[in-house]
PDB file of N, CA, C and O in Angstrom:
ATOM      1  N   UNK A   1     -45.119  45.965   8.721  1.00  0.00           N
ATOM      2  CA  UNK A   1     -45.005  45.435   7.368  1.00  0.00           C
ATOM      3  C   UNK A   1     -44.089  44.207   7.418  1.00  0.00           C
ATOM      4  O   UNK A   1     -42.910  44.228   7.774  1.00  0.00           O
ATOM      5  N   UNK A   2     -44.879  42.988   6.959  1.00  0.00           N
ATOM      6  CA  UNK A   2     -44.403  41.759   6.845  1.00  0.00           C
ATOM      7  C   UNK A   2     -42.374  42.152   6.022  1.00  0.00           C
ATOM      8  O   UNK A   2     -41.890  43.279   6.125  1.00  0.00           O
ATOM      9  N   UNK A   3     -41.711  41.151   5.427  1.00  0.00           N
ATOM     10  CA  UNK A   3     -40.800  40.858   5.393  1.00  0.00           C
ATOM     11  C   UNK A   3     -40.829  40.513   3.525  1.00  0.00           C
ATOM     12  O   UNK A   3     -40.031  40.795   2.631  1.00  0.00           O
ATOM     13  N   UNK A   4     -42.211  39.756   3.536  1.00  0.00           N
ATOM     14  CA  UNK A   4     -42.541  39.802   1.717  1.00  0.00           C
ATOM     15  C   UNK A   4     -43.115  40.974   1.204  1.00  0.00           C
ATOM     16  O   UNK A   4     -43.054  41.288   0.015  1.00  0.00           O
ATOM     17  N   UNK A   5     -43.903  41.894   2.442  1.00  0.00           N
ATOM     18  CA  UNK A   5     -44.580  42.939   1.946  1.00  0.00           C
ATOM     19  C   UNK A   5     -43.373  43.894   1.291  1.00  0.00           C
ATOM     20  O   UNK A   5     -43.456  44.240   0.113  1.00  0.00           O
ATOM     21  N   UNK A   6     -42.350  44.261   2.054  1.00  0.00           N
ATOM     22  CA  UNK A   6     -40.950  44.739   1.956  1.00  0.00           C
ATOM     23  C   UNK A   6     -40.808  44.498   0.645  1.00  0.00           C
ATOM     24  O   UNK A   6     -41.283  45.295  -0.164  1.00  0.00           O
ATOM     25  N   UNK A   7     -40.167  43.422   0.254  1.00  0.00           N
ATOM     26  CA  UNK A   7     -39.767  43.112  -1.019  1.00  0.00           C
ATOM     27  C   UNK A   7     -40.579  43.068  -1.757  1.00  0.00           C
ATOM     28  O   UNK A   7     -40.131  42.816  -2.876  1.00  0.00           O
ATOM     29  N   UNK A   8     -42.230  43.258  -1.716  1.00  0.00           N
ATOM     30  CA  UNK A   8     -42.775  43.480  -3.133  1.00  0.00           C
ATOM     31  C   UNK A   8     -42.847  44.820  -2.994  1.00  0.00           C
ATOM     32  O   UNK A   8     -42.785  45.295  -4.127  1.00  0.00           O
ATOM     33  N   UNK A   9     -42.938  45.591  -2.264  1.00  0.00           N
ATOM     34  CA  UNK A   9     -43.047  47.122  -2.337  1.00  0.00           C
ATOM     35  C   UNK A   9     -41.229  47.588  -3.373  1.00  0.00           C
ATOM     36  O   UNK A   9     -41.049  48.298  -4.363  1.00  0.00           O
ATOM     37  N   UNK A  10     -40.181  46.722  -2.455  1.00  0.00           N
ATOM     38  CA  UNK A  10     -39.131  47.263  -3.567  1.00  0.00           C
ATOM     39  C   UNK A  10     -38.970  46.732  -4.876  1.00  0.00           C
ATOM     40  O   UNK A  10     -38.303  47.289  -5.747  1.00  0.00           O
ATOM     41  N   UNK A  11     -39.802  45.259  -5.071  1.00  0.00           N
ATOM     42  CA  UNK A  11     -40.162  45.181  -6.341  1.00  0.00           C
ATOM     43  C   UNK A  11     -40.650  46.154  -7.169  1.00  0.00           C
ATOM     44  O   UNK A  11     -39.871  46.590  -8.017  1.00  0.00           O
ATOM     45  N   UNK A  12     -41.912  46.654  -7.111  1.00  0.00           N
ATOM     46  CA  UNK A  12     -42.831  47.872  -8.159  1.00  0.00           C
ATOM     47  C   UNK A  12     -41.974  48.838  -8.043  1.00  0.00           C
ATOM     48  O   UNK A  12     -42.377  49.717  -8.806  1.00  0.00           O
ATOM     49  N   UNK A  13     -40.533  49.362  -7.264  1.00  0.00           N
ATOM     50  CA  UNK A  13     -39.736  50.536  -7.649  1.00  0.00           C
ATOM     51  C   UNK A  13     -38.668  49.772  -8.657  1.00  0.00           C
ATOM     52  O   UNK A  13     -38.085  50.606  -9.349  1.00  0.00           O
ATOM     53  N   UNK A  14     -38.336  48.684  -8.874  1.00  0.00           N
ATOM     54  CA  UNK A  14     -37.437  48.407  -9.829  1.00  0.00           C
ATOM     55  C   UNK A  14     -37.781  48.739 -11.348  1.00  0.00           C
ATOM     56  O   UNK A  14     -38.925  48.682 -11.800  1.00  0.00           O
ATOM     57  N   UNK A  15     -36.572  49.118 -12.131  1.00  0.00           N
ATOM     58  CA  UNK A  15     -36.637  49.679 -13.068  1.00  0.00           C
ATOM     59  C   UNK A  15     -37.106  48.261 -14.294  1.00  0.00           C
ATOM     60  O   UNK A  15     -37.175  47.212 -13.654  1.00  0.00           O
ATOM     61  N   UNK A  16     -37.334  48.101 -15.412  1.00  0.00           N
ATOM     62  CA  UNK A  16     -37.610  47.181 -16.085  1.00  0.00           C
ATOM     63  C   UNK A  16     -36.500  45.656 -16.137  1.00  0.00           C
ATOM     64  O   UNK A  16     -36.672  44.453 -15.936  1.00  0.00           O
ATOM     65  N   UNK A  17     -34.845  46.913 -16.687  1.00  0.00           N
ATOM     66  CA  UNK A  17     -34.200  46.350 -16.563  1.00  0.00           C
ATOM     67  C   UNK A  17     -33.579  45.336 -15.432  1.00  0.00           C
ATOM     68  O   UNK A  17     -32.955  44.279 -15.523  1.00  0.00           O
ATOM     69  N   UNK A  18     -34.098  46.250 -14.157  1.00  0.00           N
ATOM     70  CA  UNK A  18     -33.793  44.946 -13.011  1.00  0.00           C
ATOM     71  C   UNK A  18     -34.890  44.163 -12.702  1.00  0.00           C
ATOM     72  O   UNK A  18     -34.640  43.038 -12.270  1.00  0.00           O
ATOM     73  N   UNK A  19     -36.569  44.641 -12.876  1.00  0.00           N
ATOM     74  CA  UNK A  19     -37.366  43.523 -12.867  1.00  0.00           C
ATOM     75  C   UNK A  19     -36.486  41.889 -14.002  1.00  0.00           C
ATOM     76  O   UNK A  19     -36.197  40.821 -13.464  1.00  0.00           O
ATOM     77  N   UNK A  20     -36.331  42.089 -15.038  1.00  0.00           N
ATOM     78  CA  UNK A  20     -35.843  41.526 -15.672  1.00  0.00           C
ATOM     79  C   UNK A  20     -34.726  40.262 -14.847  1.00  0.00           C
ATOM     80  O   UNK A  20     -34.660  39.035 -14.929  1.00  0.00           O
ATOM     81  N   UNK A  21     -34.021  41.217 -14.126  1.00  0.00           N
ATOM     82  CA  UNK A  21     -32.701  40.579 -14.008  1.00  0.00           C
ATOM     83  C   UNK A  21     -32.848  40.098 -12.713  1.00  0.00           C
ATOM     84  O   UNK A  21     -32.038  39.253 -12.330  1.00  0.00           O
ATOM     85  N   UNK A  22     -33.981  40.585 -11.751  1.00  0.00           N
ATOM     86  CA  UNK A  22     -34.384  39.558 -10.815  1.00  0.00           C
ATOM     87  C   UNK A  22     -35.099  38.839 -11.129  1.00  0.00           C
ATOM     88  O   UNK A  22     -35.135  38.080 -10.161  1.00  0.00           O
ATOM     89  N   UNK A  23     -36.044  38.320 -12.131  1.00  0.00           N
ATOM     90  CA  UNK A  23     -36.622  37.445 -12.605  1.00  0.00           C
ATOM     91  C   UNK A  23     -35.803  36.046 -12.778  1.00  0.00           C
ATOM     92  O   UNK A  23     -35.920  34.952 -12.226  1.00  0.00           O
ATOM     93  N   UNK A  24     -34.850  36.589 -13.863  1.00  0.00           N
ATOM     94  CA  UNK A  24     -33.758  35.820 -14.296  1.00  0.00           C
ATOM     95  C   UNK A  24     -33.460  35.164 -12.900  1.00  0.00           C
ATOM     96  O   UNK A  24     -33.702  33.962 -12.799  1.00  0.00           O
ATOM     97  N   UNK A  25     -32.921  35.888 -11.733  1.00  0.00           N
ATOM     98  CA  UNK A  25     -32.144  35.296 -10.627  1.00  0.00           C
ATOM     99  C   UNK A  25     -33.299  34.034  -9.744  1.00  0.00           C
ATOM    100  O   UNK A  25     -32.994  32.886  -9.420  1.00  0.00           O
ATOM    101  N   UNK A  26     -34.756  34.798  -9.517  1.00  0.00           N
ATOM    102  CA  UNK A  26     -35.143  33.664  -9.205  1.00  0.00           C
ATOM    103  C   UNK A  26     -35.619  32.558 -10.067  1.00  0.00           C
ATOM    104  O   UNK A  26     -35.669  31.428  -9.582  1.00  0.00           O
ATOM    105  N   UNK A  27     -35.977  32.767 -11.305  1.00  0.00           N
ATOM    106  CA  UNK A  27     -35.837  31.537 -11.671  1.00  0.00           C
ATOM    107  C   UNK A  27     -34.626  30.319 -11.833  1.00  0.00           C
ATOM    108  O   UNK A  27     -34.831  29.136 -12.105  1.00  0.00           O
ATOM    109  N   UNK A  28     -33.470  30.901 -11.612  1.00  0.00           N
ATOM    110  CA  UNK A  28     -32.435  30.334 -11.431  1.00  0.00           C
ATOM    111  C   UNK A  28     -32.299  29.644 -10.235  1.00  0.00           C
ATOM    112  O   UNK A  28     -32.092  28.432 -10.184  1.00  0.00           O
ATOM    113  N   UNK A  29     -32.421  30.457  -9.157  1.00  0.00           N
ATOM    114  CA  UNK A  29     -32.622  29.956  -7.857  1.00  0.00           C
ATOM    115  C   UNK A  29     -33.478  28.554  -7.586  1.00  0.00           C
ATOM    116  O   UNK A  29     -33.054  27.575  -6.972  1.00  0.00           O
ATOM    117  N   UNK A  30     -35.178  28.748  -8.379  1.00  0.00           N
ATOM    118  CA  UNK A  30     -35.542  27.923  -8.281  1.00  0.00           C
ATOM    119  C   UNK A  30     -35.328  26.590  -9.433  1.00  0.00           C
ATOM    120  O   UNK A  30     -35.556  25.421  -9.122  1.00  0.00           O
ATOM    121  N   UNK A  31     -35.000  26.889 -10.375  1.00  0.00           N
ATOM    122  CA  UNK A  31     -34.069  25.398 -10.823  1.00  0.00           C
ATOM    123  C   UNK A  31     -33.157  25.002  -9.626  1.00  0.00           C
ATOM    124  O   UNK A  31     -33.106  23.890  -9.101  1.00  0.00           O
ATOM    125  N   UNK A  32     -32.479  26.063  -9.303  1.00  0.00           N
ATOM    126  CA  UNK A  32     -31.329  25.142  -8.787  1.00  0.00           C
ATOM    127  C   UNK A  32     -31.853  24.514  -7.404  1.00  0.00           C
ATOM    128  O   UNK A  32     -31.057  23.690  -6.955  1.00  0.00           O
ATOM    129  N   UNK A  33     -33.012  24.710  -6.615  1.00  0.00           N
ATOM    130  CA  UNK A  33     -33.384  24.126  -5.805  1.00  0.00           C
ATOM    131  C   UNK A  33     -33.958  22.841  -6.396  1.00  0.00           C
ATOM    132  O   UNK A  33     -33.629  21.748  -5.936  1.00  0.00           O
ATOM    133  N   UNK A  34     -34.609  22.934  -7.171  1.00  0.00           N
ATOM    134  CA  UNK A  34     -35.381  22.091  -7.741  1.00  0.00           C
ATOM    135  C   UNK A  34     -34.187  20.184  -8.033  1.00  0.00           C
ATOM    136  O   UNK A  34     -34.425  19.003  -7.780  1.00  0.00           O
ATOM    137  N   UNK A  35     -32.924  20.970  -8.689  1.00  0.00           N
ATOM    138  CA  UNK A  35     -32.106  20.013  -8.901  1.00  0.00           C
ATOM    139  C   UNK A  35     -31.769  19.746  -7.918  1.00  0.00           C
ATOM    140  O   UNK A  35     -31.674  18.529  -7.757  1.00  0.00           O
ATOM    141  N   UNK A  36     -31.445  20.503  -6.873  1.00  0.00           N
ATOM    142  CA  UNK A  36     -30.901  19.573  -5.300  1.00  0.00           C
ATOM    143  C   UNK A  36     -31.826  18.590  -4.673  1.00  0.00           C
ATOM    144  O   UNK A  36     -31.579  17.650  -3.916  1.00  0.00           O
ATOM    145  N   UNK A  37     -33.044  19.064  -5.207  1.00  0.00           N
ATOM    146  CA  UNK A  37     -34.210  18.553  -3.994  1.00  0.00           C
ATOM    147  C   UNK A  37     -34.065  16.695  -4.947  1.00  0.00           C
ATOM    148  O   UNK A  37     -34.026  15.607  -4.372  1.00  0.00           O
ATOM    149  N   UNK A  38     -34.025  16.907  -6.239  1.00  0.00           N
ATOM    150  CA  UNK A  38     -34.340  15.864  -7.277  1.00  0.00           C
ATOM    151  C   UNK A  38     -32.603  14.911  -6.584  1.00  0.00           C
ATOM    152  O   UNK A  38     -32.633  13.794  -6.067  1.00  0.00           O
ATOM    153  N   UNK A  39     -31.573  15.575  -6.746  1.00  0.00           N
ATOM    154  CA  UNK A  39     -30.650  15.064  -6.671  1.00  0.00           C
ATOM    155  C   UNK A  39     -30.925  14.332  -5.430  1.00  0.00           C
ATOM    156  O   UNK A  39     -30.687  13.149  -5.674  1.00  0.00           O
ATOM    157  N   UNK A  40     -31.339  14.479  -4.130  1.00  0.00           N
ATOM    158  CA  UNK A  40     -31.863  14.281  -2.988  1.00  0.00           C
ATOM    159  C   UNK A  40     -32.498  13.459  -2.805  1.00  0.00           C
ATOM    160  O   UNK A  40     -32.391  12.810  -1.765  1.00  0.00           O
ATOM    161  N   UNK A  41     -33.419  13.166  -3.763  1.00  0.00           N
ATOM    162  CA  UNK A  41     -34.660  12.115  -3.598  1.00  0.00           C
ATOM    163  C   UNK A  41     -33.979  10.843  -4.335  1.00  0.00           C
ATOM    164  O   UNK A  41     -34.288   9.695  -4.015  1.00  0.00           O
ATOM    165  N   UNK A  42     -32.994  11.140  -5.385  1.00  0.00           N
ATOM    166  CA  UNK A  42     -32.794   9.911  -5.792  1.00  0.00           C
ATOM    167  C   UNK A  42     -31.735   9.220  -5.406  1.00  0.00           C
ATOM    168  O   UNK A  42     -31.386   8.092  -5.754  1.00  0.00           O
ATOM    169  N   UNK A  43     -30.912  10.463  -4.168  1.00  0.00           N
ATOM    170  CA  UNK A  43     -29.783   9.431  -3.301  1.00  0.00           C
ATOM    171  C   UNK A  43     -30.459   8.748  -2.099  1.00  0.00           C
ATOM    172  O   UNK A  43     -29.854   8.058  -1.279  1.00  0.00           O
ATOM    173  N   UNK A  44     -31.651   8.985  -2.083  1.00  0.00           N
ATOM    174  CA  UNK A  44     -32.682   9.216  -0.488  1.00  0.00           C
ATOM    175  C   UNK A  44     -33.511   7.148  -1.238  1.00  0.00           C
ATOM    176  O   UNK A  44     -33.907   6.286  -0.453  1.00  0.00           O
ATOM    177  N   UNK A  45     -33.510   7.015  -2.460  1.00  0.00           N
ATOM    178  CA  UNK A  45     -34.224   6.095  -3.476  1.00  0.00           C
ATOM    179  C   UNK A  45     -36.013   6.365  -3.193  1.00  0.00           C
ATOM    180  O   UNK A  45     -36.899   5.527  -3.026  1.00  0.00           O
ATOM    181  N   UNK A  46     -36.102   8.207  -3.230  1.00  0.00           N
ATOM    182  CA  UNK A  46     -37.633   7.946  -3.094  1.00  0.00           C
ATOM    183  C   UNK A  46     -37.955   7.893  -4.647  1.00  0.00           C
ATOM    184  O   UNK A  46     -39.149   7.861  -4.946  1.00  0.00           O
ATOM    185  N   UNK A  47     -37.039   7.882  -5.641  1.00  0.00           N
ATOM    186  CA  UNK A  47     -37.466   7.798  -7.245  1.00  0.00           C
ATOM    187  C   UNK A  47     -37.760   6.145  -7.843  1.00  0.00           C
ATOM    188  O   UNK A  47     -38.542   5.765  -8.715  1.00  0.00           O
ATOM    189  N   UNK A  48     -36.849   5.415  -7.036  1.00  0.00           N
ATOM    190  CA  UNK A  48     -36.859   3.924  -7.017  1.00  0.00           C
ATOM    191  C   UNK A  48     -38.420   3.376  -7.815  1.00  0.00           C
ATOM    192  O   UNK A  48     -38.675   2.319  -8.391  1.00  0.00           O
ATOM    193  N   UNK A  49     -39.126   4.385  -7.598  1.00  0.00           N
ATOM    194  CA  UNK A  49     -40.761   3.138  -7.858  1.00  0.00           C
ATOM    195  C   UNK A  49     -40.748   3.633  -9.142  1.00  0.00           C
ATOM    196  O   UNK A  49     -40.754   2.569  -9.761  1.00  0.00           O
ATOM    197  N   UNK A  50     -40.735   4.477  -9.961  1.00  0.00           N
ATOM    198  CA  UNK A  50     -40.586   5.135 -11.168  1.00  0.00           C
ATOM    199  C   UNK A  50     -39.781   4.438 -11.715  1.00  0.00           C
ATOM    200  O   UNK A  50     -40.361   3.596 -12.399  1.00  0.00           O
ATOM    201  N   UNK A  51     -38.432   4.338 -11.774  1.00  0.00           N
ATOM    202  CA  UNK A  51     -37.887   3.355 -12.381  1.00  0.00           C
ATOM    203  C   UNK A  51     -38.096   1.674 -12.618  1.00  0.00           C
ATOM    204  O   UNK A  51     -37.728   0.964 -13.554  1.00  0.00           O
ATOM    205  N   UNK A  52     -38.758   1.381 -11.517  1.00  0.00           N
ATOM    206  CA  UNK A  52     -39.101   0.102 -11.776  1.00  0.00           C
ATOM    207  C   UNK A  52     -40.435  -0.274 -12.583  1.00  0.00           C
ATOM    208  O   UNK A  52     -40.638  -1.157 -13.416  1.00  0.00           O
ATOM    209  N   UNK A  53     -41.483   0.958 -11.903  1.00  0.00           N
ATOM    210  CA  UNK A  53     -42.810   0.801 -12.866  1.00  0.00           C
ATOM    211  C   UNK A  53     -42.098   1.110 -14.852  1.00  0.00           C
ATOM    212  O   UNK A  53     -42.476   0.422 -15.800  1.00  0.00           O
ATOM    213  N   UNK A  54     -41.511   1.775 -14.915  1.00  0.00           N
ATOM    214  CA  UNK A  54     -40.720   2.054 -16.478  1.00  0.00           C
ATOM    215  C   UNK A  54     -40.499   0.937 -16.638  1.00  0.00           C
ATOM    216  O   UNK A  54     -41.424   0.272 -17.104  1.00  0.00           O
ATOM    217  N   UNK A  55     -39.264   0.279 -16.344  1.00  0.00           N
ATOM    218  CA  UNK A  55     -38.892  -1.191 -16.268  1.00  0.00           C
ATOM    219  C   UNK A  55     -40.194  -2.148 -16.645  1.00  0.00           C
ATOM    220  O   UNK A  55     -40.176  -2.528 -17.816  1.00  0.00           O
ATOM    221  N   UNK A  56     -40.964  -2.459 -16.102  1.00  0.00           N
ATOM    222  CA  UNK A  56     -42.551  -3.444 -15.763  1.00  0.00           C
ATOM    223  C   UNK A  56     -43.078  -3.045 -17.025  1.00  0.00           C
ATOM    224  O   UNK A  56     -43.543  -3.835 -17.846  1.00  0.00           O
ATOM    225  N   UNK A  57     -42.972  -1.369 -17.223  1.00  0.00           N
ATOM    226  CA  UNK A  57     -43.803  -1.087 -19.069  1.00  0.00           C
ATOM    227  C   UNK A  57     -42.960  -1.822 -19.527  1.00  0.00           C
ATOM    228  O   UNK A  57     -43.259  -2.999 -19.729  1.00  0.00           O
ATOM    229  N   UNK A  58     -41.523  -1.293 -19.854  1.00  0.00           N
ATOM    230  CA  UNK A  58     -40.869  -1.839 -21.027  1.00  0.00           C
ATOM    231  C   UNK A  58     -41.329  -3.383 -21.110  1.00  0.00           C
ATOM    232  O   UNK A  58     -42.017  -3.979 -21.939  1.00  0.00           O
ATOM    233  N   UNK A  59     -40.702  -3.783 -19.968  1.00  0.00           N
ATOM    234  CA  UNK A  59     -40.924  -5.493 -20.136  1.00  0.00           C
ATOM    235  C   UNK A  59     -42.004  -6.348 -20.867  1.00  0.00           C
ATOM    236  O   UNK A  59     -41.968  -7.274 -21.677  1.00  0.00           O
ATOM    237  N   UNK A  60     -43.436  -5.308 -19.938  1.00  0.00           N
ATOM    238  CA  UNK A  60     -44.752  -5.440 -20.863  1.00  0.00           C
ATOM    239  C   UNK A  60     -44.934  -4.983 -22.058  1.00  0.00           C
ATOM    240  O   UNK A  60     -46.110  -4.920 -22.418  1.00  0.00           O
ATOM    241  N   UNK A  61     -44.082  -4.620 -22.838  1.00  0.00           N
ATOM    242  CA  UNK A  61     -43.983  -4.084 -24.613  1.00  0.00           C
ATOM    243  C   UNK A  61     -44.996  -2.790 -24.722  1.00  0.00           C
ATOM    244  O   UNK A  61     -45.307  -2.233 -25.774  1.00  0.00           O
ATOM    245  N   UNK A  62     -45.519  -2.374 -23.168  1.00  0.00           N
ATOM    246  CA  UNK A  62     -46.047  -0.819 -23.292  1.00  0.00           C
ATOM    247  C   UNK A  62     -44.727   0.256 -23.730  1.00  0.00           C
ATOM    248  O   UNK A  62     -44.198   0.994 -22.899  1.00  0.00           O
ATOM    249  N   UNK A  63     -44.336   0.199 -25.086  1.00  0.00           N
ATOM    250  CA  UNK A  63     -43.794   1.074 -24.971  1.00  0.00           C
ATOM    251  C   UNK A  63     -43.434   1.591 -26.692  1.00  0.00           C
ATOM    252  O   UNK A  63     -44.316   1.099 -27.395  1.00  0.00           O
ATOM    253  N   UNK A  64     -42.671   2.216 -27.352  1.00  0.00           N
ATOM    254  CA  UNK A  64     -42.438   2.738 -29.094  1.00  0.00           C
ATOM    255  C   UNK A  64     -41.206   3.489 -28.979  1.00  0.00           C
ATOM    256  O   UNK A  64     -40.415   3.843 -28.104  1.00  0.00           O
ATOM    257  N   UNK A  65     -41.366   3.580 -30.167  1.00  0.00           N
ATOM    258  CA  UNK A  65     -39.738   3.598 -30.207  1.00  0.00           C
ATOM    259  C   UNK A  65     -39.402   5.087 -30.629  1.00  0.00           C
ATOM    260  O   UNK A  65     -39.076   5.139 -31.815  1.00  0.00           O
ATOM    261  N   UNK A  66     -39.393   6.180 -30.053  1.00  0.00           N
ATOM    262  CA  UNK A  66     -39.723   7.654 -30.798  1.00  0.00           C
ATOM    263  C   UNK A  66     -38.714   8.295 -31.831  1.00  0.00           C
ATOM    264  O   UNK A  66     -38.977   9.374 -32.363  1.00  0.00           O
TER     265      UNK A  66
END
């Protein structure tokens, strides 16, 4: 038995309350990866083209005022 098989088998014994509260944890987990990886890319300048194509709208008056 694999290593994920493991942990979904002790998943279906968790009670509601801890399905719950591991839910909670990985979605936390994965924000917080999510913000490192983002924080990462934009010290790395792979976000660089996004900002400039924004820039090129604005300039070109593609844009409103919300």
């Amino acid at each position: 038995m694999s290593t994920v098989e493991q942990i979904e088998a002790a998943i279906l014994k968790l009670s509601p309350q801890e399905l719950s509260q591991l839910a909670d944890w990985v979605l936390d987990l994965d924000d917080r990866r999510w913000d490192e990886q983002i924080e990462r890319d934009i010290a790395t300048g792979k976000l660089d083209f996004l900002a400039r194509e924004a820039l090129a709208e604005f300039a070109a008056g593609n844009c409103r005022t919300l």
